[in-house]
Structure formats: structure tokens, C-alpha cells
TORKOL-4160 file (C-alpha; in steps of 0.2 Angstrom, whole numbers, padded with zeros to 4 digits, m for minus):
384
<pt num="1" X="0000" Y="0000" Z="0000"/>
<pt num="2" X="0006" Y="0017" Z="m0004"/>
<pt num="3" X="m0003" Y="0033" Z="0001"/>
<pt num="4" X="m0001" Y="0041" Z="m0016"/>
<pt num="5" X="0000" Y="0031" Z="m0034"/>
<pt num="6" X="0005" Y="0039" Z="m0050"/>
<pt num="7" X="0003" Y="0027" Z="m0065"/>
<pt num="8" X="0008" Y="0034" Z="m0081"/>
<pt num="9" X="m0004" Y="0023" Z="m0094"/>
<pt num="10" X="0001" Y="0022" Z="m0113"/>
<pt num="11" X="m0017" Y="0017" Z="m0121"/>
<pt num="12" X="m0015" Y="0019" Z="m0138"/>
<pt num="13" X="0004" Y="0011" Z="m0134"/>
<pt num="14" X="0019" Y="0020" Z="m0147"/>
<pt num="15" X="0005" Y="0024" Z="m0163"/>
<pt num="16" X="0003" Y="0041" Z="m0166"/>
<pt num="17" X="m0006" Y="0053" Z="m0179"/>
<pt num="18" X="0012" Y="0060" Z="m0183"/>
<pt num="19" X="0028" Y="0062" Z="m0186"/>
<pt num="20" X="0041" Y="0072" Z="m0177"/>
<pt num="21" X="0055" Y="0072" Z="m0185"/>
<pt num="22" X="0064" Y="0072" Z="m0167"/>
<pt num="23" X="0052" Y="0057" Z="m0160"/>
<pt num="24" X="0061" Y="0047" Z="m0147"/>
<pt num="25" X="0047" Y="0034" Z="m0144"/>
<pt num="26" X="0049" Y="0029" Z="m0162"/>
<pt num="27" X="0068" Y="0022" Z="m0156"/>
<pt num="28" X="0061" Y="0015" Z="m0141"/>
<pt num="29" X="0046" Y="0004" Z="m0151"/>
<pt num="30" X="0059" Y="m0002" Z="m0163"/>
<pt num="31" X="0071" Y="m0009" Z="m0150"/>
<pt num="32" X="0056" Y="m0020" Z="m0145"/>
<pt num="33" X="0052" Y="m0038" Z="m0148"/>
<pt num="34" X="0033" Y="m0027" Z="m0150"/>
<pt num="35" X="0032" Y="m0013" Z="m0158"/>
<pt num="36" X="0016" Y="m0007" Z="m0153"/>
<pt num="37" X="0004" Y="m0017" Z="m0142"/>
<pt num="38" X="m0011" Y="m0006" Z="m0151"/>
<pt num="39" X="m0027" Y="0001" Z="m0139"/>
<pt num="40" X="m0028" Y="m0005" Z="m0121"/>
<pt num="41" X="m0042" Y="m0018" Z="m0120"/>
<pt num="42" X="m0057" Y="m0014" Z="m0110"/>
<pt num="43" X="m0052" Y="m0028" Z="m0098"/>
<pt num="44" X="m0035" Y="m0023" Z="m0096"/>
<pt num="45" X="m0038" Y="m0005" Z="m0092"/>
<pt num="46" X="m0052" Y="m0013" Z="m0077"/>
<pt num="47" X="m0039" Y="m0024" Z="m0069"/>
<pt num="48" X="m0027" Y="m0008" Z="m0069"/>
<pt num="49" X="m0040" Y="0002" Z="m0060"/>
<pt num="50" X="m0044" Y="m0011" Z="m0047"/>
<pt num="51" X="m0027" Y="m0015" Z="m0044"/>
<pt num="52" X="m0024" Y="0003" Z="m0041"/>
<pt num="53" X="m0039" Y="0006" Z="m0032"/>
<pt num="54" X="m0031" Y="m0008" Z="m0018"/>
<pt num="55" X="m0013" Y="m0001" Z="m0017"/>
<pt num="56" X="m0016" Y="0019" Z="m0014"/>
<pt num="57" X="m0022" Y="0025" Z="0001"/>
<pt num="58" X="m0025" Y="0043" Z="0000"/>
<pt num="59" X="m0025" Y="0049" Z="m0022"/>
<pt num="60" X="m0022" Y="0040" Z="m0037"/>
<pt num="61" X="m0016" Y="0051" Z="m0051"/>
<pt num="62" X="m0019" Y="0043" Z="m0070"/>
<pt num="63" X="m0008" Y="0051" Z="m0082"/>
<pt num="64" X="m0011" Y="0046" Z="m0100"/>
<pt num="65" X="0004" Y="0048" Z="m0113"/>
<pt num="66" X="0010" Y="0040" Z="m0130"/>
<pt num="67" X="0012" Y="0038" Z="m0143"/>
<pt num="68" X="m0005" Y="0048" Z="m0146"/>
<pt num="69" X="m0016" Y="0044" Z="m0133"/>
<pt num="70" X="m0030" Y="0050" Z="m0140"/>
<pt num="71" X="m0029" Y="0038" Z="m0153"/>
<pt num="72" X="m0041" Y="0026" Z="m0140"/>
<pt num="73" X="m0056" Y="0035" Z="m0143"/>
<pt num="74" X="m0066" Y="0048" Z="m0132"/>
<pt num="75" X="m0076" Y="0032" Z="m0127"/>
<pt num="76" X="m0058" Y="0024" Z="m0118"/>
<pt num="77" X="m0058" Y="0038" Z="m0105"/>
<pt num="78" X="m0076" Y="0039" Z="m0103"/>
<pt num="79" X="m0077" Y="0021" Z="m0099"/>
<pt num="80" X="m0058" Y="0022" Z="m0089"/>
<pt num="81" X="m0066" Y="0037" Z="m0079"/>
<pt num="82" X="m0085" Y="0028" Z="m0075"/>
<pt num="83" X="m0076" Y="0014" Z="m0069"/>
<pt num="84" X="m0062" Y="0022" Z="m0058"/>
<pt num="85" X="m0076" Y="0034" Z="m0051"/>
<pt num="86" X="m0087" Y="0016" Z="m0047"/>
<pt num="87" X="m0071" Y="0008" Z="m0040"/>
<pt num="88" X="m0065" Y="0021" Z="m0027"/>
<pt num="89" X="m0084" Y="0025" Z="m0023"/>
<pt num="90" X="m0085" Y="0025" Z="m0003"/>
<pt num="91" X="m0065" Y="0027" Z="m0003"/>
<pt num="92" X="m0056" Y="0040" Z="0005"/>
<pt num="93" X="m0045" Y="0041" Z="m0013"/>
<pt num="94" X="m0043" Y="0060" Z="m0023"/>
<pt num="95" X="m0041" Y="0055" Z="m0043"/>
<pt num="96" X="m0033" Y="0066" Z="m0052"/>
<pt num="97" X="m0031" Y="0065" Z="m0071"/>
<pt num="98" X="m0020" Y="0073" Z="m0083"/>
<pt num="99" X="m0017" Y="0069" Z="m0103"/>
<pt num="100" X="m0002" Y="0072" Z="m0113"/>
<pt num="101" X="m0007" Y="0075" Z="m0130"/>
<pt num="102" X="m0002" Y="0084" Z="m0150"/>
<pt num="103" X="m0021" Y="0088" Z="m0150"/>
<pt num="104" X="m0023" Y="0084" Z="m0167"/>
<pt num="105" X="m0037" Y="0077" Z="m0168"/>
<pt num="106" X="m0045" Y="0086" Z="m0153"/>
<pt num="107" X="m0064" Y="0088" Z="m0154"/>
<pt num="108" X="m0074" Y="0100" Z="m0143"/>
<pt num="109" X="m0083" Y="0085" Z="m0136"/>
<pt num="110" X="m0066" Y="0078" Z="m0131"/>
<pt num="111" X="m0064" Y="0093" Z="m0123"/>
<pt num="112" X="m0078" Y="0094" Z="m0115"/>
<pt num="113" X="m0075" Y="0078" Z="m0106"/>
<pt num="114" X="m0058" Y="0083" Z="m0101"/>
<pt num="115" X="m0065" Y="0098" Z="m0092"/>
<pt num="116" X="m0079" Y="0089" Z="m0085"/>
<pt num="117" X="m0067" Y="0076" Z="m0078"/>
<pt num="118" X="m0054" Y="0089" Z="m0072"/>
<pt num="119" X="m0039" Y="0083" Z="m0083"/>
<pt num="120" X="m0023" Y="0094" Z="m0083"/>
<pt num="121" X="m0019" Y="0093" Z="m0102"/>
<pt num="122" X="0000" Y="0095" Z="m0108"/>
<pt num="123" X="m0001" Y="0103" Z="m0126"/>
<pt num="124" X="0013" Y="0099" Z="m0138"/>
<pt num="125" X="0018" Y="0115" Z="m0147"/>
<pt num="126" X="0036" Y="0120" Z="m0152"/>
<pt num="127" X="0035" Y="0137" Z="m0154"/>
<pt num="128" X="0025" Y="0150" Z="m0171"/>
<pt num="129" X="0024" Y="0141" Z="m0185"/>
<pt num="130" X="0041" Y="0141" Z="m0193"/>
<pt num="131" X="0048" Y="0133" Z="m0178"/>
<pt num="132" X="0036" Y="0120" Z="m0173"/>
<pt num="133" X="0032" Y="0115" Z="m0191"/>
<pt num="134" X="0050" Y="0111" Z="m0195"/>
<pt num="135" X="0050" Y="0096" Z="m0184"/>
<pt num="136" X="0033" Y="0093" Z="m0180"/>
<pt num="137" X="0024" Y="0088" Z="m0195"/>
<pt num="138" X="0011" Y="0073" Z="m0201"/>
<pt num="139" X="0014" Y="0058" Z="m0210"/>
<pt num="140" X="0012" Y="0068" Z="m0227"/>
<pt num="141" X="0025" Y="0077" Z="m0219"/>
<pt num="142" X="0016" Y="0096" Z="m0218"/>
<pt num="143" X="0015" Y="0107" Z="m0201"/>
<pt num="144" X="0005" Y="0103" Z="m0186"/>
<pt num="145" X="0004" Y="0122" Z="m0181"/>
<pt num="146" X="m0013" Y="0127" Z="m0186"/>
<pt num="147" X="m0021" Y="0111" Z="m0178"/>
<pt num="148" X="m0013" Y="0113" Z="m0162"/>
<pt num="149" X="m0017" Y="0133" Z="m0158"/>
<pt num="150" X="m0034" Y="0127" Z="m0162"/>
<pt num="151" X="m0034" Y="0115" Z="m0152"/>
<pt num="152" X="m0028" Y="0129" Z="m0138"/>
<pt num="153" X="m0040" Y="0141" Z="m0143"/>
<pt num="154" X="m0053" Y="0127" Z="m0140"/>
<pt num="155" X="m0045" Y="0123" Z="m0123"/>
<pt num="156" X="m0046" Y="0141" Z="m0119"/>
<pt num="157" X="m0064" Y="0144" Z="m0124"/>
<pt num="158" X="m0069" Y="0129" Z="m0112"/>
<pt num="159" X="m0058" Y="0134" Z="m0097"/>
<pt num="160" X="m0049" Y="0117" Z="m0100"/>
<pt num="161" X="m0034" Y="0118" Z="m0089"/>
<pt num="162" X="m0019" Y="0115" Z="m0099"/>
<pt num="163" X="0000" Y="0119" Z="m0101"/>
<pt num="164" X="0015" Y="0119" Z="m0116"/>
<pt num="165" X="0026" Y="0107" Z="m0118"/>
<pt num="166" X="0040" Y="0111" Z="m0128"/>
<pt num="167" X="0053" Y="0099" Z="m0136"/>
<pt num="168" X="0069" Y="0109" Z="m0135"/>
<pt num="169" X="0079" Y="0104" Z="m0150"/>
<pt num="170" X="0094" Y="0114" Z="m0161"/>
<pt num="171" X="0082" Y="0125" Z="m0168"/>
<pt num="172" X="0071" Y="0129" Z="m0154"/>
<pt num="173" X="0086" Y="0132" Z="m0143"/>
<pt num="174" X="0091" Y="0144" Z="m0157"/>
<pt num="175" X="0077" Y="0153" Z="m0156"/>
<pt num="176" X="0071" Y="0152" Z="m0138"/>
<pt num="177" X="0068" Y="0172" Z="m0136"/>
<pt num="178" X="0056" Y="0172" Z="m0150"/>
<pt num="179" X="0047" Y="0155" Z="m0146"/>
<pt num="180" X="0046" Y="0164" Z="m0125"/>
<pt num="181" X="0038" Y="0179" Z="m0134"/>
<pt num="182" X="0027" Y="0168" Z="m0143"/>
<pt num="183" X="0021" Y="0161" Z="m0129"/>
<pt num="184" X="0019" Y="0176" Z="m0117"/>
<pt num="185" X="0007" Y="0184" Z="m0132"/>
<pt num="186" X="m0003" Y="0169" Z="m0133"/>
<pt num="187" X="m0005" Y="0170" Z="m0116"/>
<pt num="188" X="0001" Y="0154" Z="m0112"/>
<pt num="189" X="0010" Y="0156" Z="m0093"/>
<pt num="190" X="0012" Y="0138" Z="m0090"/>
<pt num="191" X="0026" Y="0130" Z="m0101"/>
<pt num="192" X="0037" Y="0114" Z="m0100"/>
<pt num="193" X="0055" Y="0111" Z="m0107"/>
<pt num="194" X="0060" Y="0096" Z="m0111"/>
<pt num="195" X="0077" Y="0091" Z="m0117"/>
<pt num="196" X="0075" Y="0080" Z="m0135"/>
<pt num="197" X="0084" Y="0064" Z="m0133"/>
<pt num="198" X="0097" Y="0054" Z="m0147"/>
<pt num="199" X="0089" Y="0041" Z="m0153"/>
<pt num="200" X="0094" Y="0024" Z="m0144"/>
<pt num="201" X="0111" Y="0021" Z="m0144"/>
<pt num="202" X="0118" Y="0035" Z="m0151"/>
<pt num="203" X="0133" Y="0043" Z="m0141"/>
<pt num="204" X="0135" Y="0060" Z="m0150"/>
<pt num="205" X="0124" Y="0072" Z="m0158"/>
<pt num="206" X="0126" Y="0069" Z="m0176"/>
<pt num="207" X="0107" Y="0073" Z="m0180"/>
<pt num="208" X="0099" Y="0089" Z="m0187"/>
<pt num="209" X="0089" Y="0092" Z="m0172"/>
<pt num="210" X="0103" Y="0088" Z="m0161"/>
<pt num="211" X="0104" Y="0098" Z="m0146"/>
<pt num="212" X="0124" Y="0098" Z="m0142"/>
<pt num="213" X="0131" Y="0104" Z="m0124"/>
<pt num="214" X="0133" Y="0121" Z="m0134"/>
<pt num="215" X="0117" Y="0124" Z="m0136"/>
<pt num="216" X="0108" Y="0119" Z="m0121"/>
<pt num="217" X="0120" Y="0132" Z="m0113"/>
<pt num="218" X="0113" Y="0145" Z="m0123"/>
<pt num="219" X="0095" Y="0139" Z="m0122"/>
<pt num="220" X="0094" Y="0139" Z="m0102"/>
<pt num="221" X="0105" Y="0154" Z="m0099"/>
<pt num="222" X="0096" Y="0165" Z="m0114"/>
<pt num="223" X="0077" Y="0159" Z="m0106"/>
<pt num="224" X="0082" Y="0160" Z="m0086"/>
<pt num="225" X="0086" Y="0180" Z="m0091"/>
<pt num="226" X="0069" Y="0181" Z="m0100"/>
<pt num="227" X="0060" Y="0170" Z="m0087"/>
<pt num="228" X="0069" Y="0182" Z="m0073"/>
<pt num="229" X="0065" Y="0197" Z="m0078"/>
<pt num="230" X="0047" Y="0196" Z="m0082"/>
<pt num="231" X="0048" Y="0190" Z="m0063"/>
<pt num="232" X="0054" Y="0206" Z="m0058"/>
<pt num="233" X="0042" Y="0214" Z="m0065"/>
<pt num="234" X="0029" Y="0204" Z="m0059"/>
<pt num="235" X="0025" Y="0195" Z="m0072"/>
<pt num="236" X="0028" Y="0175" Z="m0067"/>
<pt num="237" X="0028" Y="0164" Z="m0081"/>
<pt num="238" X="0028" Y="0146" Z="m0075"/>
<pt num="239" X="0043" Y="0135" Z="m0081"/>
<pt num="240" X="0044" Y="0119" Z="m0074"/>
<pt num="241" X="0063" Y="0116" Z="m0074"/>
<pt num="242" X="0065" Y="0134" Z="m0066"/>
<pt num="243" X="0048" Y="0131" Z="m0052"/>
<pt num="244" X="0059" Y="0116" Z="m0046"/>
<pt num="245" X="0075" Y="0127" Z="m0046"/>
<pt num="246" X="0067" Y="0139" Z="m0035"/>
<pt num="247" X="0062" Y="0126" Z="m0024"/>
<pt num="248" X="0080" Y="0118" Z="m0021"/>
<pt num="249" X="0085" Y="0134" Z="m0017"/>
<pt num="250" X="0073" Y="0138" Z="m0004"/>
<pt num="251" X="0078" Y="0120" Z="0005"/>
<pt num="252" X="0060" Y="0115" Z="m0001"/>
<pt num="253" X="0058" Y="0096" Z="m0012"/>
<pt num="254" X="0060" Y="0100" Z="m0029"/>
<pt num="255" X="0045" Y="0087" Z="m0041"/>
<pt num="256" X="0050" Y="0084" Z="m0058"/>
<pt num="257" X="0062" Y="0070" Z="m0064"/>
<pt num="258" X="0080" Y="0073" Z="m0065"/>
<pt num="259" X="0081" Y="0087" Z="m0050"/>
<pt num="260" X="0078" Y="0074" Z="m0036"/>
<pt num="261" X="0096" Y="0067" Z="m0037"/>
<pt num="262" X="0089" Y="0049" Z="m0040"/>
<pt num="263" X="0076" Y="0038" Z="m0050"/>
<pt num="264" X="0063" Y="0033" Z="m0040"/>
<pt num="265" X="0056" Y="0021" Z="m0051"/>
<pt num="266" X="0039" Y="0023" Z="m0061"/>
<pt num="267" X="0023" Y="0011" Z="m0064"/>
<pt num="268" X="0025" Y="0014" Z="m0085"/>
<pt num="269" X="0009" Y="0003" Z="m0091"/>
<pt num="270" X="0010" Y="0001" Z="m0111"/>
<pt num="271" X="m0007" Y="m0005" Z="m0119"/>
<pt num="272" X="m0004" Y="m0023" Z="m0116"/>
<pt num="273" X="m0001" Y="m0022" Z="m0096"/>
<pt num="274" X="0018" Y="m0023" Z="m0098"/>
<pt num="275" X="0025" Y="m0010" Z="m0085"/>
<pt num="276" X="0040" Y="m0001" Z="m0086"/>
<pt num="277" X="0052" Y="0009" Z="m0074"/>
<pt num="278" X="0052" Y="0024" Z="m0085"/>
<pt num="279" X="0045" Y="0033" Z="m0100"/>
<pt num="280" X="0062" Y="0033" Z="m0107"/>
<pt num="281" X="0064" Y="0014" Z="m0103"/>
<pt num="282" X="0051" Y="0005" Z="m0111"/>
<pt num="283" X="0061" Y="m0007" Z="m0119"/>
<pt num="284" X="0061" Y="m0026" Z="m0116"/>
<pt num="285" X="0075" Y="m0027" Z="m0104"/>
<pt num="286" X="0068" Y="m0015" Z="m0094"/>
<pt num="287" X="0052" Y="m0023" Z="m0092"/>
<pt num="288" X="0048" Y="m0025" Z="m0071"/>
<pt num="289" X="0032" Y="m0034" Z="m0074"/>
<pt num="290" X="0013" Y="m0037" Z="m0079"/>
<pt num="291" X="m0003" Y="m0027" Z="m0073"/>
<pt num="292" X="m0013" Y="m0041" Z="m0077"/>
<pt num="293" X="m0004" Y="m0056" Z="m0064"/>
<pt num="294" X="0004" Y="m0043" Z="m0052"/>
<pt num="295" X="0002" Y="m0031" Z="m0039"/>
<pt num="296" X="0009" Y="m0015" Z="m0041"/>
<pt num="297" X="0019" Y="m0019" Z="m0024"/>
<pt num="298" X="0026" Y="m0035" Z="m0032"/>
<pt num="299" X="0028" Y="m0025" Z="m0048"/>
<pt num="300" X="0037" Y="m0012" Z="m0036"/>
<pt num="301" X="0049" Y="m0024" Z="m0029"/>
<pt num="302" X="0053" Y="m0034" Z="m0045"/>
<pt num="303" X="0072" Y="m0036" Z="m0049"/>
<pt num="304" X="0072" Y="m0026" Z="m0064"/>
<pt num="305" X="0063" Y="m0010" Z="m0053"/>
<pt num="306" X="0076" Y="m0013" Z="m0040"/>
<pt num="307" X="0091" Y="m0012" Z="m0051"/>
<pt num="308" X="0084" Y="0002" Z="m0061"/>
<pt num="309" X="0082" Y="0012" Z="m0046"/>
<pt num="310" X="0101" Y="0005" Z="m0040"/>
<pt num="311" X="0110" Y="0009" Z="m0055"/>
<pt num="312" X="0099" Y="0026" Z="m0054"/>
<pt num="313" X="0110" Y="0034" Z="m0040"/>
<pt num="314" X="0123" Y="0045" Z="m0042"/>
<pt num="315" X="0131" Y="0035" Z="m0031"/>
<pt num="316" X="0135" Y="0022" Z="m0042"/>
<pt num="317" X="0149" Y="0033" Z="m0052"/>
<pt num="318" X="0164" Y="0029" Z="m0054"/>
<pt num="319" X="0176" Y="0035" Z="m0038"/>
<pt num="320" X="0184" Y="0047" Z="m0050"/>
<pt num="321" X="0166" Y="0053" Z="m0055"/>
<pt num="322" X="0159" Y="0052" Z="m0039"/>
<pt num="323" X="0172" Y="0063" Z="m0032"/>
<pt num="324" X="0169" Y="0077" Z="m0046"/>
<pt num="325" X="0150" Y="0077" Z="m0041"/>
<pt num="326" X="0153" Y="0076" Z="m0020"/>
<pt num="327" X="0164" Y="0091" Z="m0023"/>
<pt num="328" X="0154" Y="0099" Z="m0038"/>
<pt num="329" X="0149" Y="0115" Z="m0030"/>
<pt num="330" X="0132" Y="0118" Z="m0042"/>
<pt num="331" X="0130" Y="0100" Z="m0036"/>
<pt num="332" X="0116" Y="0105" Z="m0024"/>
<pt num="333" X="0104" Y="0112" Z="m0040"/>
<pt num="334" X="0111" Y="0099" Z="m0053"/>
<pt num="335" X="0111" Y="0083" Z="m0044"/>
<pt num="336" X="0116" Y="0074" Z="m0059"/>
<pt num="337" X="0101" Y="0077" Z="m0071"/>
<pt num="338" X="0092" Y="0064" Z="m0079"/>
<pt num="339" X="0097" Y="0048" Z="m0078"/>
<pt num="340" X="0094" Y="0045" Z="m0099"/>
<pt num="341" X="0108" Y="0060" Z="m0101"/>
<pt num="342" X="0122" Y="0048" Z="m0093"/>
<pt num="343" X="0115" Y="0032" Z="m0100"/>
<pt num="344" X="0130" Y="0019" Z="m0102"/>
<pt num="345" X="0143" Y="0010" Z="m0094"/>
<pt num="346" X="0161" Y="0014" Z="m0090"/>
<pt num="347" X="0169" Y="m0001" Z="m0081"/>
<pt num="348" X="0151" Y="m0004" Z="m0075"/>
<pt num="349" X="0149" Y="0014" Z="m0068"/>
<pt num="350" X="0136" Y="0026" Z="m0074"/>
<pt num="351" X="0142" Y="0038" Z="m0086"/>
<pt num="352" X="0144" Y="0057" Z="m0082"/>
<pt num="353" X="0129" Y="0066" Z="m0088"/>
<pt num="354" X="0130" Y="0073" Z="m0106"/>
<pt num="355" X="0125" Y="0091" Z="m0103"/>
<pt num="356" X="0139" Y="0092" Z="m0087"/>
<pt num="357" X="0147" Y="0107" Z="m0094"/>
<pt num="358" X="0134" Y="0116" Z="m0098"/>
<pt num="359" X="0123" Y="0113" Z="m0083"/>
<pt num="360" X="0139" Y="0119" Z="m0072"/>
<pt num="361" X="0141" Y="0134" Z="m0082"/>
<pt num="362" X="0121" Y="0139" Z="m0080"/>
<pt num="363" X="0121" Y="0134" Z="m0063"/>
<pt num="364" X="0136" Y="0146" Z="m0060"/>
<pt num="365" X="0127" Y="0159" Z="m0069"/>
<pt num="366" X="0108" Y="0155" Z="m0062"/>
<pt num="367" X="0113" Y="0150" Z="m0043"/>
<pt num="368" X="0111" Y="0170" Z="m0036"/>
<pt num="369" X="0096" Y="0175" Z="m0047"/>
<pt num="370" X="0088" Y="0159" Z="m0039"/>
<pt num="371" X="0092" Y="0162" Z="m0019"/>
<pt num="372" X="0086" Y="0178" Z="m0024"/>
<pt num="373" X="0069" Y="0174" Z="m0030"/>
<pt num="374" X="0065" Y="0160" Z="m0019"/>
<pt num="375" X="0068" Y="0173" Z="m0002"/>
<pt num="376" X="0056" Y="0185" Z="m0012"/>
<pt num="377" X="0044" Y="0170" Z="m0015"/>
<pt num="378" X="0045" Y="0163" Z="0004"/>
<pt num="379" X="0041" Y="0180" Z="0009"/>
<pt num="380" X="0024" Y="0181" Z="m0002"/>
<pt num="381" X="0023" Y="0161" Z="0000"/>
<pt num="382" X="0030" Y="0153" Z="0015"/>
<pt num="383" X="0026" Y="0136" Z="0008"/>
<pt num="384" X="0030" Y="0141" Z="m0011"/>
């Protein structure tokens, strides 16, 4: 039993309505025995609710990601939310819902429902058009720009709650002020960077969407200036990576992956009932077990989650390694990033992470700015 269950459900498995150029699930599905285990069957999706149902205590938050996820069907999540609503009915349990999705094919009734059900919606979107429509295109290969800031006027008009999610890639690190501007005259105050991955193994940055040390330097260091001082003006615009910096630096826990210092270990549930350590780990070696014959405690306390979250410390570097990060001084922001960013073996010790340079520069840089804000935060939000 746990007091609070995250599951982070893959119903439509790794199909999706397009093509991003920079996709790294495509790498992922390719490296597996099964590509795509297609839409989650009815029955499957029941077990995984009354399994969950039995193991949380307090919430249970579903988060639906891809591939597309929407790709199941508006009737999918009606029928997932009746019978999660039946099945904690009389329990002291909070659900809470959220849906990561390109919102292609986004209708105002699917909207509706998400709303109604009070989903928090992540919206893909790389920036105005001749950014986002560089990488992000169809299978016919045109632009996805148009589609998506409808769907965002849609969510908008409906009060759906949502935020952007950005891929940051060569080009939009090129062109972060101008994607930021973007964003702040759209209206859009709540964004999320993510860092676009190599496909798997590959060790350098040899693609055109690559995003080499260099750049990611430049990206951070060019949007913490922007970020900062619309903050001083009082104007906050909500960056995740930046929230959880904030945090760090006001001794408070920090909540997104790769700023915790360690990998807790995830319940990744492809369509199949296959589970998975991590998004980025859904690959057949990685596999810790099956929502259909077992528990989430005995999927919890498999081998393969055990390793993963073994090999997931920092403290399995390398003594040369170890000793660089123990006596790092940004080491109290970085903590060593994302485990994916240090992937591989040197003598069976984890790797240093990819972006170590770059992180240690911005963290030089950022580290007063942050101490900064968070005392002014503290003093308008003791609990942030």
C-alpha cells in the first residue's frame, strides 16, 4: 500500500497521428520484440483500476501519454473514468487526471469531457509556425501548427486547464527568445521544457535536431534572463525546470524528474499491461512486470525495478566521477540530471551526464538569481 500512486498509462501504446521528426518513442518501439501493443483492451484498463484502487491509500493520479493517446477513442476515457469513479466509490481516494497529447485530432466534445473530468492537459507546441512546423509535421510530412493553436483556442474557450510542452531541439534552442515571446502573447504562462533525446544508442549528436552541450548552454542561460525578468516585473511565467530550481534553493523538495538526485522508479503501463520503470525505458529489458498477474507492490519490488532504481544513483559513479559530483559546488541544483543523459557504462559505472558542462556553467550563472527569488517567494509564499 502506498498513500499516493502515480501510473503513467500508454493506451494507444507507441501509434501516433504524426511524425516528429525528433520522436524518441519511435527508437524505443523499434528496439522491442513489439512494436506497438495497439489500444488498451477494456479488460485490461479494469484490472489496472482495481489493482490501483487496492494499493493507494490517499490519491491516485492517472496520467495518459503516448504515442497519441487519444488515438483510443473519447469512449476509452469515458469508460476508464466511470469505472475508476465506481471503484473508489466509498474510498477516501482523490483522482486526479492529466493527458499528454499533440491535440490533433482534438474535438470540442473531447474537450468537453476533459474539463468535466478535471484533466490537466500537456499541449505539444514548439513554438510559431516556422519553428514548430520544421519538426513537428504529419505523416504527409506538412506542419501541425494550425491544428494545435486550435486545439488551444478550443481549450481556452472551455476553461480546459492546460500547459505547453515544448521539445527543445537545435532549432528551438536557437530561437528560444522568440518562441518565449510567442508564448507570453498567446497567453500561455504555464510551459514545460524538455530536453530532445538521441535516438537509442547513439553517443553523440550527429542529428539535425541535435541539441549539443553548446546549445543547451545558450537555451537555459538565454530563457532564465527572459523568465527572470518578467519576474521582476511581476509578471511569473511558470517554467517547470525553473519552479523546481526555485524550490531547491529555498531548502523545499523539488518534483520533476531529474532534479531529485535519483530515479525513483515509475509504474509505465504500455497497452498490453507490460509496465516499465520509465518513460524513457520502455524497452524489453527494462520490463519489471505485468498489470494483469501482479500487484503493483510485487511490480514495485521486482528485480528489474530494483536495479533500475540502483543503478539510478549517483552514487553508483565511478570513484573518479563520484568525487567530481561530492565536490561539484552547483552540485546542490544539478544533482546529476536525468538519468537517460548519462546512460551507459564505464567499467560498470554510470556515465557522467551529457550536458555536465553546460549545466555547471548555467548553474554558476543562475545560482544568485535563484536564492534571490525564492527569499522573495518565501516572503509572499512561505510554503512556495
Amino acid at each position: 500500500m502506498t498513500d499516493h500512486l502515480t501510473l503513467l498509462i500508454k493506451p494507444a501504446s507507441s501509434l501516433c497521428n504524426l511524425r516528429c521528426r525528433y520522436c524518441f518513442y519511435h527508437s524505443l518501439s523499434e528496439n522491442r520484440n513489439v512494436g506497438s501493443y495497439g489500444i488498451m483492451r477494456p479488460e485490461t484498463a479494469k484490472t489496472l483500476i482495481e489493482k490501483a484502487a487496492e494499493a493507494a491509500k490517499k490519491s491516485i493520479t492517472f496520467a495518459f501519454q503516448g504515442g497519441e493517446p487519444s488515438l483510443a477513442g473519447l469512449g476509452y476515457f469515458e469508460h476508464f473514468a466511470d469505472y475508476a469513479k465506481e471503484k473508489t466509490s466509498g474510498k477516501k481516494l482523490r483522482i486526479n487526471y492529466s493527458i499528454q497529447t499533440n491535440g490533433i485530432n482534438m474535438t470540442e466534445e473531447f474537450a468537453r469531457f476533459l474539463k468535466a473530468n478535471n484533466f490537466l492537459v500537456g499541449l505539444s507546441l514548439d513554438g510559431p509556425k516556422e519553428i514548430n512546423d520544421f519538426l513537428r509535421v504529419d505523416p504527409k510530412g506538412e506542419g501541425t501548427h494550425k491544428n494545435i493553436t486550435k486545439t488551444a483556442e478550443l481549450f481556452d474557450r472551455l476553461k480546459v486547464d492546460y500547459n505547453i510542452l515544448t521539445v527543445i531541439t537545435a532549432q528551438t534552442a536557437k530561437h528560444i527568445e522568440k518562441i518565449y515571446n510567442y508564448f507570453k502573447n498567446r497567453n500561455f504562462s504555464y510551459l514545460q521544457f524538455i530536453p530532445c533525446l538521441e535516438p537509442l544508442g547513439n553517443s553523440g549528436f550527429g542529428e539535425v535536431y541535435s541539441l549539443t552541450p553548446k546549445l543547451y548552454e545558450k537555451f537555459l542561460t538565454t530563457l532564465f534572463g527572459l523568465w527572470r525578468s518578467d519576474f521582476e516585473r511581476g509578471s511569473y511565467i511558470s517554467i517547470r525546470f525553473f519552479d523546481n530550481l526555485v524550490r531547491i534553493a529555498a531548502n523545499q523538495p523539488s518534483e520533476q524528474c531529474g532534479t531529485q538526485g535519483y530515479c525513483e522508479g515509475q509504474f509505465v503501463i504500455e497497452a498490453d499491461g507490460s509496465v516499465f520503470p520509465c518513460d524513457f525505458y520502455c524497452v524489453d529489458n527494462w520490463k519489471t512486470g505485468d498489470i494483469l498477474d501482479m500487484s503493483f507492490d510485487e511490480i514495485y519490488n521486482s528485480p528489474n525495478m530494483r536495479k533500475f532504481m540502483e543503478t539510478s544513483l549517483y552514487g553508483k559513479y565511478s570513484a573518479a566521477e563520484g568525487e567530481k559530483c561530492a565536490s561539484c559546488e552547483v552540485y546542490r541544483l544539478c544533482r546529476g540530471g536525468c538519468r537517460r543523459d548519462r546512460d551507459g557504462e564505464t567499467d560498470g559505472y554510470a556515465k557522467s551526464n551529457a550536458y555536465c558542462g553546460a549545466l555547471y556553467n548555467f548553474f554558476r550563472f543562475a545560482e544568485p538569481h535563484l536564492k534571490d527569488i525564492a527569499k522573495k517567494c518565501l516572503t509572499n509564499n512561505p510554503k512556495l
